[in-house]
C-alpha positions in Angstrom: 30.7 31.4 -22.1 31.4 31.9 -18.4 32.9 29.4 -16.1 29.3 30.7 -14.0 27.2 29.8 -16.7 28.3 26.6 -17.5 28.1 25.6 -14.3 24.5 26.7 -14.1 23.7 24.8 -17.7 25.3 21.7 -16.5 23.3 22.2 -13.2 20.1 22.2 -15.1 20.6 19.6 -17.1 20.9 17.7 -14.2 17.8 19.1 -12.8 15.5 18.2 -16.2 17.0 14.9 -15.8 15.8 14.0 -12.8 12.8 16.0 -13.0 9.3 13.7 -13.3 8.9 15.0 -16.8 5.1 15.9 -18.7 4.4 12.0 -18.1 5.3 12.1 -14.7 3.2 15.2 -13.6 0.7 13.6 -15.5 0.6 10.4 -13.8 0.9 12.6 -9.9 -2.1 14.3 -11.4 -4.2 11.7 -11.8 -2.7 10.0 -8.1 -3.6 13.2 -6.6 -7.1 13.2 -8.2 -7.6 10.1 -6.8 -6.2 10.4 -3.3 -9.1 13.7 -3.0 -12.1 11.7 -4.5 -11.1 9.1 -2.1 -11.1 11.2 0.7 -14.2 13.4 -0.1 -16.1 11.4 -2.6 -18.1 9.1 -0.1 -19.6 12.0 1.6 -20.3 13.8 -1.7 -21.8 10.7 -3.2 -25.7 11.1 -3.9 -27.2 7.8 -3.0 -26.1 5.3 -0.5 -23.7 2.8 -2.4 -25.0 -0.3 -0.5 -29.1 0.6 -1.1 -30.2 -1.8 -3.4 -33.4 -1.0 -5.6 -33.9 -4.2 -7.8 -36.5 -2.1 -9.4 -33.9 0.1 -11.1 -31.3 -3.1 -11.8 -28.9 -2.7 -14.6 -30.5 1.1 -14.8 -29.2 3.3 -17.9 -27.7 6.7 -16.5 -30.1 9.2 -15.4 -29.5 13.1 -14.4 -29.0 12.1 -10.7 -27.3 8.7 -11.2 -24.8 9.3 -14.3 -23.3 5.8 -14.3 -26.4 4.0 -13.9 -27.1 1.4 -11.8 -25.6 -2.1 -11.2 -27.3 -5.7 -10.6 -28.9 -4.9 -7.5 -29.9 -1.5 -8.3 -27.2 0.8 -6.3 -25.6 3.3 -7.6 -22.7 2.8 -9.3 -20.9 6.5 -9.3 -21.5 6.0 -5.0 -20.2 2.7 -5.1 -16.8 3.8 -7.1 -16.4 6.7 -5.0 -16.7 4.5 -1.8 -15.1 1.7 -3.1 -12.1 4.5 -4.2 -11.8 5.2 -0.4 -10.8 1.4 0.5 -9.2 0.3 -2.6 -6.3 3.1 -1.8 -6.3 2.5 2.2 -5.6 -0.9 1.2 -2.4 -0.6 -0.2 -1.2 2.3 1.8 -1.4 0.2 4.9 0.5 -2.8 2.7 3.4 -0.5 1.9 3.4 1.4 5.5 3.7 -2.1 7.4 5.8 -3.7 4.6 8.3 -0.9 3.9 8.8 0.0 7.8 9.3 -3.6 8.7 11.7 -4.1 5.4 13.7 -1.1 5.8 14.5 -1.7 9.9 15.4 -5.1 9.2 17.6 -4.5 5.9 19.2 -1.4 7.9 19.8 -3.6 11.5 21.3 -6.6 8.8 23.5 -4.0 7.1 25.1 -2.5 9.9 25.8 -5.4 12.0 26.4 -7.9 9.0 28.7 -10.9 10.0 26.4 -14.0 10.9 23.2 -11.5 11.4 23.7 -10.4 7.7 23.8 -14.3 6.6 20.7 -15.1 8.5 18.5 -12.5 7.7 19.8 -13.2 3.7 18.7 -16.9 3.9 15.9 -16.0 5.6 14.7 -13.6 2.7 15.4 -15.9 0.4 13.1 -18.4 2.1 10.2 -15.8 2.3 10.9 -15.5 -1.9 9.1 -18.9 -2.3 5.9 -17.7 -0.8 3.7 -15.7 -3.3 1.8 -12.2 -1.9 -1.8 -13.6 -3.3 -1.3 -16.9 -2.1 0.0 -16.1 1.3 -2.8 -13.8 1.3 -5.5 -16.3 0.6 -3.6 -18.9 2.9 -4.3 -16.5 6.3 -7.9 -15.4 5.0 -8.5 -19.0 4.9 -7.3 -19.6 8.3 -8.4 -16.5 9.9 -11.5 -15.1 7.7 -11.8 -13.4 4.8 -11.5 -9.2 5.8 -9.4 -6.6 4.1 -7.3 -6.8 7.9 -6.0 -10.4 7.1 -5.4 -9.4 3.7 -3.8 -6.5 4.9 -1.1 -8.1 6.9 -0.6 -11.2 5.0 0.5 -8.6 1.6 2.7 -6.7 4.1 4.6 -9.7 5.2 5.0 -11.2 2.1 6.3 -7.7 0.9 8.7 -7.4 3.6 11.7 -9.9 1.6 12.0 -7.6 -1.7 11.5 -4.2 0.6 14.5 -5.6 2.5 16.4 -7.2 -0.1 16.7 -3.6 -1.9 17.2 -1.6 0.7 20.0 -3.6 2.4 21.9 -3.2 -0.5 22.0 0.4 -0.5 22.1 0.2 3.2 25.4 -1.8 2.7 27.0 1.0 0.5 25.8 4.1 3.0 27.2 2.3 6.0 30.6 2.1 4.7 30.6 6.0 3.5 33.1 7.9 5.0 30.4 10.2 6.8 29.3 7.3 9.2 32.8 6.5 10.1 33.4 10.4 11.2 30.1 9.8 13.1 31.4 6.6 15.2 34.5 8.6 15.9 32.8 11.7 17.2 31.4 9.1 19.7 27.5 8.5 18.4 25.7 5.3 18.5 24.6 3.1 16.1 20.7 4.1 16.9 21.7 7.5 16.4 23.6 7.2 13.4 20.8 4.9 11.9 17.8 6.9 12.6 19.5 11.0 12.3 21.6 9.9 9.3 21.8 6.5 7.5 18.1 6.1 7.0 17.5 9.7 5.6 20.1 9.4 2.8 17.5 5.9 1.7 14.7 8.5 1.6 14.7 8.9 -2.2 15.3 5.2 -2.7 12.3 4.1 -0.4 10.0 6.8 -1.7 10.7 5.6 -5.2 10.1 1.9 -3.7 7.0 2.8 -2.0 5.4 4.0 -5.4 6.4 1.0 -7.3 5.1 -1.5 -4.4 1.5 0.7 -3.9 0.4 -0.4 -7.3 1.2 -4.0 -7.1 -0.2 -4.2 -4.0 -3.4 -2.1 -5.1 -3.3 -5.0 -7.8 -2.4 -7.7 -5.2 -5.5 -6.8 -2.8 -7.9 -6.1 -6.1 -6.8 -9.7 -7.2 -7.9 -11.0 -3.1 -11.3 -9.2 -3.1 -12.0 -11.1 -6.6 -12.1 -14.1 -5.0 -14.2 -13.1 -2.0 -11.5 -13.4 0.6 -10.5 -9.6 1.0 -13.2 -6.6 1.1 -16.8 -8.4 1.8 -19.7 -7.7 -0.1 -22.0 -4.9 0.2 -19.4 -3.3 1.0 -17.7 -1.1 -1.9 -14.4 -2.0 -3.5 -13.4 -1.8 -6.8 -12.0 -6.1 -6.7 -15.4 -6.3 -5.1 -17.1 -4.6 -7.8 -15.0 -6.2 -11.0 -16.6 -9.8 -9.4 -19.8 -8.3 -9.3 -20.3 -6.9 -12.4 -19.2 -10.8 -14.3 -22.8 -12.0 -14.4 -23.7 -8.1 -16.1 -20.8 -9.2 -18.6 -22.4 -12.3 -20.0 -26.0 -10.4 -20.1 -24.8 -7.8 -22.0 -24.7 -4.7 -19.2 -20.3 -4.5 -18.5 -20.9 -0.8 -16.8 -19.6 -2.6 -13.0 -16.9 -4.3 -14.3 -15.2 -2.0 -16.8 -15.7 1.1 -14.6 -14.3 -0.2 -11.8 -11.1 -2.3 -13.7 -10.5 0.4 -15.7 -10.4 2.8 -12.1 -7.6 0.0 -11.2 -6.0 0.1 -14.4 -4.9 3.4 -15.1 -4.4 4.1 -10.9 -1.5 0.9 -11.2 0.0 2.9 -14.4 -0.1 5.5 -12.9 2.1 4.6 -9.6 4.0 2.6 -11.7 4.6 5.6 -14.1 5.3 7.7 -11.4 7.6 5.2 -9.5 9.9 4.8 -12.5 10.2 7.9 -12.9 11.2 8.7 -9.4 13.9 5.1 -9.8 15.3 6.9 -13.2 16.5 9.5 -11.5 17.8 7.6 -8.2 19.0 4.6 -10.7 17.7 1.9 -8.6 16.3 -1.7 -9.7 12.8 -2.1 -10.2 11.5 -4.9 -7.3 9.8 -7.5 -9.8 12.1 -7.4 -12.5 14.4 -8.6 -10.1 12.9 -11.3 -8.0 9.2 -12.3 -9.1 12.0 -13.7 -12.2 14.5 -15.3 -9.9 16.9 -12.6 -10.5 19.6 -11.4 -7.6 20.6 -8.2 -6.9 
């Protein structure tokens, strides 16, 4: 064997390694379904997913409605497409706010650290104490129940175990021999940070961002439960897992099991996904390390 064709064996080991494998593709798949019913599925919907018809309550499937209908008598294929729409905007907006906010301040701690470093650490590990839900049901309680307060409480609780993980990865970049030829060629900090240092976290945060968008998809389900998050009529799948209880007990679980199992396998999937994009960076999973009192 050539010295040309090991190197290309070794280099595609290393490629199936860190390729997403047939679990991974599987679990984009079903993201990527999602992500297109979401954005087209309201307008391709049938019936109007907030017309009630108490005529047709707790309706079997019929040729035009082929998930029947729920306690109210809408439509419960319009109301899953719908509620698809908001139950995925939710957590994108929770992991956009939370991971921007997270990464600047874990990148601004990391290259200044000294004092700043200290302060910002004890200043995550204050935010630590405060659970996502709770925080979440603490502002809707103060400022309204609405998928907005929801919104930004989730992203500000997120921002602590965003910035814990990222700082530390932060911490080893900065001290690369790449930023120090940087500094010496005269560029600043900014610069440096934004054209080079934050690039290189790319993989990491992507990798993040798809381990945080299923707890937070669970996080804001978990808020619209109890009424505080997406309001009724309006469709969401939290929204619709409340809804369907009192079909539960009388014997009609359609609501309930469509729309938790639509949660269900979305949260495997990003979490499927995520780990496979962490496997090949070799980076900590968030919760394992801090919903358990772990350090990094």
């Amino acid at each position: 064997m050539t010295a040309t064709s090991v190197v290309r064996a070794r280099a595609g080991a290393r490629a199936g390694r860190g390729g997403l494998g047939p679990l991974g593709v599987t679990a984009a798949t079903v993201i990527a379904v999602a992500v297109v019913l979401a954005a087209i599925g309201p307008e391709l919907a049938s019936a109007d997913p907030n017309a009630s018809d108490f005529a047709h309550a707790y309706g079997p499937p019929t040729p035009g409605h082929p998930l029947g209908y729920d306690s109210q008598g809408r439509d419960l294929l319009a109301r899953l497409l719908t509620g698809a729409r908001t139950s995925l905007l939710g957590p994108l907006w929770v992991v956009a706010l939370g991971m921007t906010a997270g990464t600047a301040i874990a990148v601004v701690a990391a290259w200044r650290g000294g004092w700043l470093d200290s302060m910002v650490s004890s200043v995550l590990e204050v935010m630590f104490s405060f659970p996502g839900v709770l925080l979440a049901m603490l502002v809707a309680a103060v400022f309204g129940p609405g998928l907005t307060s929801a919104v930004f409480a989730l992203a500000v609780a997120y921002i602590p175990y965003i910035a814990r993980l990222v700082r530390s990865a932060a911490v080893a970049e900065r001290h690369k021999p790449y930023i120090q030829a940087l500094e010496v060629q005269g560029l600043g900090a900014f610069t440096i940070c934004l054209r080079h240092l934050v690039p290189n976290l790319l993989p990491l945060l992507a990798a993040q961002a798809t381990l945080f968008f299923g707890y937070a998809m669970v996080d804001l389900a978990i808020v619209s439960f109890f009424g505080l998050g997406v309001q009724p009529p309006d469709a969401d799948w939290g929204v619709m897992v409340a809804s369907g209880q009192s079909g539960v007990l009388q014997g009609y679980p359609a609501e309930s099991l469509l729309a938790g199992g639509c949660i269900v396998l979305l949260v495997v999937a990003f979490n499927v996904l995520g780990e496979r994009l962490s496997d090949g960076r070799r980076v900590h999973r968030p919760w394992r390390l801090f919903r358990r009192g772990g350090t990094a």
